[in-house]
C-alpha positions as a Markdown table, in Angstrom:
| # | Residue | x | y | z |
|---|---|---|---|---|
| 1 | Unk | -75.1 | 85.8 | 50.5 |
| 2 | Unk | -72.9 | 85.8 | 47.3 |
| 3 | Unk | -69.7 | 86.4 | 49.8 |
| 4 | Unk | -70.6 | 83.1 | 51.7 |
| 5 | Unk | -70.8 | 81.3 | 48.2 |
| 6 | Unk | -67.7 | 82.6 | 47.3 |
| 7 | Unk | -65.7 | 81.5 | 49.9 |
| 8 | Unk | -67.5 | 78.1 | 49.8 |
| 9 | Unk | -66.1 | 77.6 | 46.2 |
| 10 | Unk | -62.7 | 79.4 | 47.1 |
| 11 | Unk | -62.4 | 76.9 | 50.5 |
| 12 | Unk | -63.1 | 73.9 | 48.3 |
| 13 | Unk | -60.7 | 75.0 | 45.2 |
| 14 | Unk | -57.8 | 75.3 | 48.5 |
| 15 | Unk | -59.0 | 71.7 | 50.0 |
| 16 | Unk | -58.2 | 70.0 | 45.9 |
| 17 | Unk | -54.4 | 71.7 | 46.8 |
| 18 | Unk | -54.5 | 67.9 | 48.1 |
| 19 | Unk | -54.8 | 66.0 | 45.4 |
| 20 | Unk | -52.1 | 67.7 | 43.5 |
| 21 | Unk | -49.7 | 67.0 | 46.7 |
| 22 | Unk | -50.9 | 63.7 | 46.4 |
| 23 | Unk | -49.9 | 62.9 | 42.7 |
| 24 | Unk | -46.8 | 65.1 | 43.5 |
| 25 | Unk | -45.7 | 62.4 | 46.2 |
| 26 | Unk | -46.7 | 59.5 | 44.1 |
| 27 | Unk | -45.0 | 60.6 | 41.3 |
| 28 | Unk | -41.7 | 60.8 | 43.6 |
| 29 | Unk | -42.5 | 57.5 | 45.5 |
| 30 | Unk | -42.5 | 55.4 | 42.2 |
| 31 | Unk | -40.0 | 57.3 | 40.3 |
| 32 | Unk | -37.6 | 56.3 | 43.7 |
| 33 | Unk | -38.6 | 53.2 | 43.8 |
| 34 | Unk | -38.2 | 52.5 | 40.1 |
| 35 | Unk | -34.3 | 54.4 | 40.1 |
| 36 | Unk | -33.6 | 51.9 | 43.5 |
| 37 | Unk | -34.9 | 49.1 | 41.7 |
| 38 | Unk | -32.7 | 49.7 | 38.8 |
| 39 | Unk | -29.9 | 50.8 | 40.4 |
| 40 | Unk | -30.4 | 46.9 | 42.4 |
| 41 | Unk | -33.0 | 44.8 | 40.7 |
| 42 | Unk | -32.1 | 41.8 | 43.5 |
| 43 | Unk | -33.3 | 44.4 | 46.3 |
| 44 | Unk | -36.6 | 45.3 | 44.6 |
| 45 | Unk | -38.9 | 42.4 | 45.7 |
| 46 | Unk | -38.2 | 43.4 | 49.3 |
| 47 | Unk | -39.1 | 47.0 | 48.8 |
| 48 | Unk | -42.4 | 46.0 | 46.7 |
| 49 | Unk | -44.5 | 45.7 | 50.1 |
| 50 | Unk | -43.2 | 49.4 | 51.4 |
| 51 | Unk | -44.5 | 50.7 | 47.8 |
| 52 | Unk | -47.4 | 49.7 | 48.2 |
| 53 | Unk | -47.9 | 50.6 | 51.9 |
| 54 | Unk | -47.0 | 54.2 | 50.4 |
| 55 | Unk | -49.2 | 54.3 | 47.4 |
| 56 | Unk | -52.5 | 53.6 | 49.4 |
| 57 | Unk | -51.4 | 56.1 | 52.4 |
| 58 | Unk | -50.9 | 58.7 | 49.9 |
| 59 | Unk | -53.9 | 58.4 | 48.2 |
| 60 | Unk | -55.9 | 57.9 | 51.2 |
| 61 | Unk | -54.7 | 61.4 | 51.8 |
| 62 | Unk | -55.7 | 62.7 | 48.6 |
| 63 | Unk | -59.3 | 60.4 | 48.6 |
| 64 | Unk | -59.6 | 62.4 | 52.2 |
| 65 | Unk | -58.9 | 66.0 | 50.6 |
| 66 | Unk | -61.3 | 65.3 | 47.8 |
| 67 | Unk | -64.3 | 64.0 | 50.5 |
| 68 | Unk | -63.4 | 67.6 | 52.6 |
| 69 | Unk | -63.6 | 69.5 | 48.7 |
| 70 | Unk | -67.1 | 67.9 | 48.3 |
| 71 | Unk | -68.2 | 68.3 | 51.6 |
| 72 | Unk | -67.5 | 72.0 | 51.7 |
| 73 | Unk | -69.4 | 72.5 | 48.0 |
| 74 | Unk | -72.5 | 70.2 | 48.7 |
| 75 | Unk | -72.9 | 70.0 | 52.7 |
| 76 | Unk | -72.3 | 73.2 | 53.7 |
């Protein structure tokens, strides 16, 4: 019984590994998009719309591997 509880908590400490890719990526999709923008502030506006697109994919990702964290402590 306790092994089953362990690797409940161990499978849902591995399924938050997402989150941390997540703010990993974000942290690289911004910093990017700030160094293009000020490397060519006159190309930034265009780019805005593909930042954004990025921002809510990757946290959707990490939203989703937070959901699977919770599932695994409190529905199974």
């Amino acid at each position: 019984m306790e092994l089953a509880l362990a690797a409940k908590y161990i499978g849902a400490g591995l399924a938050t590994f997402g989150l941390a890719g997540a703010a990993l990526a974000l942290g690289n999709l911004f910093g990017q998009f700030f160094a293009g923008a000020f490397r060519n502030p006159a190309a930034a506006d265009a780019q805005r719309g593909t930042l954004v697109l990025g921002f809510a994919l990757t946290e959707a990702l990490g939203i989703f591997s937070l959901l699977i964290a919770l599932l695994l402590l409190f529905a199974v």
